[in-house]
C-alpha positions as CSV (number, residue, x, y, z in Angstrom):
1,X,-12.6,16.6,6.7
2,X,-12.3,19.8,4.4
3,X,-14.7,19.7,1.4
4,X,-12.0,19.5,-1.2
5,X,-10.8,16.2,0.2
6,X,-13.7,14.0,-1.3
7,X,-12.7,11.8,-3.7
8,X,-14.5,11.3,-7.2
9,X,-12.5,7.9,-7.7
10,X,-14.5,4.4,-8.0
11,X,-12.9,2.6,-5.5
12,X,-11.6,-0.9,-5.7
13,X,-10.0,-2.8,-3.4
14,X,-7.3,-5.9,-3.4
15,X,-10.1,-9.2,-3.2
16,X,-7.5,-11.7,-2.1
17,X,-5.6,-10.8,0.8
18,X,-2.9,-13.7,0.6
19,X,-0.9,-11.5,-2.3
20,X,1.4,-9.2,-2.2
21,X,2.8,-6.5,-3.9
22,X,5.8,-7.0,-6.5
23,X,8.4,-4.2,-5.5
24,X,9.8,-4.1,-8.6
25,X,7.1,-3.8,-10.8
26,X,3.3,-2.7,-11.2
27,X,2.9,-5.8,-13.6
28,X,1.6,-8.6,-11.4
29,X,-0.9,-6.8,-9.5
30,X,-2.5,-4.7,-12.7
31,X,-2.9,-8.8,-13.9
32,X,-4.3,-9.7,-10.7
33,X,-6.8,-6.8,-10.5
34,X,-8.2,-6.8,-14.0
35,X,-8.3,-11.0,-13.2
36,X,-11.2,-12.6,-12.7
37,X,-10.1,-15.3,-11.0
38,X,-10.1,-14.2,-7.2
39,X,-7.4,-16.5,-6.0
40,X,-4.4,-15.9,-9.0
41,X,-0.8,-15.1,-7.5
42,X,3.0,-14.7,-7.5
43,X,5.5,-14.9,-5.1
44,X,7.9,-12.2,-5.1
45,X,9.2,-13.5,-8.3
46,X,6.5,-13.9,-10.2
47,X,6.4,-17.8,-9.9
48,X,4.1,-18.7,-7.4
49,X,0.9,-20.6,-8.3
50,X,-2.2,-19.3,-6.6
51,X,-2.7,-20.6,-2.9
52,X,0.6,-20.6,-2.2
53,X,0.6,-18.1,0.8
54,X,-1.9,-19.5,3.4
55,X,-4.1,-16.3,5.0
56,X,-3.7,-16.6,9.0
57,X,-4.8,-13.3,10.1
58,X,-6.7,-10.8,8.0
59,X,-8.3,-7.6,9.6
60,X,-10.1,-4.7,7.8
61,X,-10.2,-1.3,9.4
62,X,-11.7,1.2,6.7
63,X,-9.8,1.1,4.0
64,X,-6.4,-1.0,5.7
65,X,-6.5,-4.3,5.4
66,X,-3.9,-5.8,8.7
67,X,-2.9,-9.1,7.1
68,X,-0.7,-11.7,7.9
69,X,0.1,-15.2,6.3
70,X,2.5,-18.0,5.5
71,X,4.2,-20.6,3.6
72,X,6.8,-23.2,3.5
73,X,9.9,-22.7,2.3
74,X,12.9,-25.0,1.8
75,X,11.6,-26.8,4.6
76,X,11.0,-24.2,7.3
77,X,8.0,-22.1,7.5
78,X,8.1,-18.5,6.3
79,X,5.6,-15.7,8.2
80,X,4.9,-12.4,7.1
81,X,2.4,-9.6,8.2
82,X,1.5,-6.2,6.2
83,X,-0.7,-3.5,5.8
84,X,-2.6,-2.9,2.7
85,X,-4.4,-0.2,1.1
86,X,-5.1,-0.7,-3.4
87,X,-6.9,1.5,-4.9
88,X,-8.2,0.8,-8.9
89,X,-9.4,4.2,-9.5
90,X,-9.9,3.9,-13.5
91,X,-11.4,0.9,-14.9
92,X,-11.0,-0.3,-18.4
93,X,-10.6,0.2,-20.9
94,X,-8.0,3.1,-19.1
95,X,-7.3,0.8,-16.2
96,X,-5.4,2.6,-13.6
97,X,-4.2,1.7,-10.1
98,X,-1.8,2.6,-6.8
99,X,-1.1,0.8,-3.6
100,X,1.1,1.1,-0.4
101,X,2.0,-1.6,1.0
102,X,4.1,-1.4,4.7
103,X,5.8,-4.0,6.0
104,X,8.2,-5.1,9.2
105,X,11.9,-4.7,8.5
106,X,15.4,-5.9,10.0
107,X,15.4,-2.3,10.6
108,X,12.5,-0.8,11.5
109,X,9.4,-0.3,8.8
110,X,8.7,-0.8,5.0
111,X,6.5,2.0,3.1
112,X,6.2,1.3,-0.5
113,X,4.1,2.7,-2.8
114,X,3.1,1.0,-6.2
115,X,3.0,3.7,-8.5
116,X,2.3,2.8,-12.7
117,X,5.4,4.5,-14.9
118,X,3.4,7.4,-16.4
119,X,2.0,9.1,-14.1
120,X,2.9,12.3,-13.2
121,X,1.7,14.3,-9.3
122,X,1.3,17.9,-9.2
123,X,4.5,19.1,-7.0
124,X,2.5,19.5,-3.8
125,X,0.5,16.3,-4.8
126,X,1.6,13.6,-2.9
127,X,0.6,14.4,0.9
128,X,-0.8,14.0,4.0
129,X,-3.2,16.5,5.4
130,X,-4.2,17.2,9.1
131,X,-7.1,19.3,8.6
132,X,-5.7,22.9,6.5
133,X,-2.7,22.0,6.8
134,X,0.0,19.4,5.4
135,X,2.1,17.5,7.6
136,X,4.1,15.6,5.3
137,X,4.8,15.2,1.9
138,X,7.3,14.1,-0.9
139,X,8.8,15.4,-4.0
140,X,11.6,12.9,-5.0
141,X,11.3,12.7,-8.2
142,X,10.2,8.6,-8.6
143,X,7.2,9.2,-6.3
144,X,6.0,12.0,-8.5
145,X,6.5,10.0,-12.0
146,X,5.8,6.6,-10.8
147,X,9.5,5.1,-10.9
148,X,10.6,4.0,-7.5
149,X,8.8,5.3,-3.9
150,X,10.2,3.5,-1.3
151,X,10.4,4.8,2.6
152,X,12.2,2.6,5.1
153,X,14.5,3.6,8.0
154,X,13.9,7.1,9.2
155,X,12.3,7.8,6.2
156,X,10.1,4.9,6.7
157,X,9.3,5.6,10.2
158,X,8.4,9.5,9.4
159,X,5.8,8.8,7.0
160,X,4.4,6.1,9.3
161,X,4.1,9.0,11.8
162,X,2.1,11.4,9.7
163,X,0.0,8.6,8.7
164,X,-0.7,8.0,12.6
165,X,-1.6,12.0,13.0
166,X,-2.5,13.1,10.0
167,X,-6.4,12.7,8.5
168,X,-6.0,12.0,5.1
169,X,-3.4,11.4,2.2
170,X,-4.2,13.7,-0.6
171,X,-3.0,12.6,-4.3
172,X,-3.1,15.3,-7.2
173,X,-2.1,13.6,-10.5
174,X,-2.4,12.7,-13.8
175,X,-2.4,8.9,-14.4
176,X,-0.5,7.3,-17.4
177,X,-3.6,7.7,-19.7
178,X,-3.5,11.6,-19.2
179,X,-6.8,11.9,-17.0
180,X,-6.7,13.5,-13.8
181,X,-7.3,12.0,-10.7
182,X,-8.0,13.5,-7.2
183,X,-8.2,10.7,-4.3
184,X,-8.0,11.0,-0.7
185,X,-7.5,8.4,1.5
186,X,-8.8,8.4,5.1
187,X,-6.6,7.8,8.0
188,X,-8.9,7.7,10.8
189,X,-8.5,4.0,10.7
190,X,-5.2,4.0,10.5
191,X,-3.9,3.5,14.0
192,X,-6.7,0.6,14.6
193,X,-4.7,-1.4,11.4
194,X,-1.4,-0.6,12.8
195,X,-2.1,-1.5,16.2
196,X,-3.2,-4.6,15.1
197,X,-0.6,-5.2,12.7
198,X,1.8,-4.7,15.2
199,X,0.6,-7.0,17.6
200,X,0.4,-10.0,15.3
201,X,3.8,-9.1,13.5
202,X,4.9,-9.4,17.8
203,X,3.5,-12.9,18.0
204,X,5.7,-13.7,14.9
205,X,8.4,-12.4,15.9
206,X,8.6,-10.1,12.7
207,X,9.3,-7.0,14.5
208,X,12.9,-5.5,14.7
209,X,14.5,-5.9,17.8
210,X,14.7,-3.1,20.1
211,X,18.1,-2.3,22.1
């Protein structure tokens, strides 16, 4: 990897596999990471007492977490699978945090990044990098300043495909206390988390169907 591609972040990653993300909000999970109680959750509203979701599968290649897990609901059991990356880069007092979080779709895939209102990425900040040169990267405006950064459908499915060729994501920015941050994240694993992903979203029958 090129030299400028080393992060200087402190690196912290999700402890409880069996939560995911809010997509609405940063809220739940900046409670959940400064928490010290490893098992504290939501559901996707926000009303979910902890243990709710019950961890079947849970895989960690580098810094992807391949997780799948379930529930009951209204009677019938609800599965889901995902992959995770989190990242607490600033601790507090100026805590700070992003994830992506991808997930199977009625059509297709799921890529959505968790971005805290605030922050702010250099134009050519939010990218991924195959050795010099970039292979993809984003500029809509609610990726860059932490409003809304949701891929799915094509879109979805292209940034999936750099993350499967590319070596690293690259993130230039200045987080919502005003420090600057420079993190890369590795793909090398990458394609070991999806492949496994994929095969136990398969078993669950999670995965679009194919004409």
């Amino acid at each position: 990897m090129h030299p400028s591609h080393t992060s200087t972040s402190r690196q912290r990653d999700l402890p409880d596999p069996s939560q995911a993300p809010n997509c609405e909000t940063m809220r739940w999970i900046i409670l959940f990471l400064v928490s010290a109680l490893p098992a504290f959750g939501q559901d996707l509203q926000g009303n979910d007492t902890a243990g709710n979701w019950r961890v079947t599968h849970h895989e960690i290649f580098g810094i992807w977490n391949s997780i799948c897990d379930e529930r009951e609901e209204n009677g019938a059991l609800r599965q889901r699978c995902y992959i995770r990356r989190a990242e607490v880069f600033s601790l507090r007092p100026k805590f700070a945090a992003q994830f992506v979080f991808i997930t199977p779709e009625p059509e297709g895939f799921k890529v959505e990044f968790g971005i805290e209102p605030g922050t702010f990425y250099s134009p050519s900040g939010f990218r991924i990098d195959k050795g010099d040169e970039t292979i993809w990267r984003t500029r809509r405006p609610g990726c860059l300043t932490g409003l809304s950064c949701t891929f799915d459908d094509h879109r979805g499915q292209e940034v999936l495909d750099a993350m499967l060729n590319g070596d690293a994501y690259r993130f230039v920015f200045r987080d919502r206390h005003g420090q600057s941050q420079d993190l890369t994240w590795p793909l090398d694993t990458f394609g070991s988390a999806w492949a496994d992903f994929t095969a136990q979203s398969q078993q669950r029958n999670l995965l679009a169907v194919q004409d």
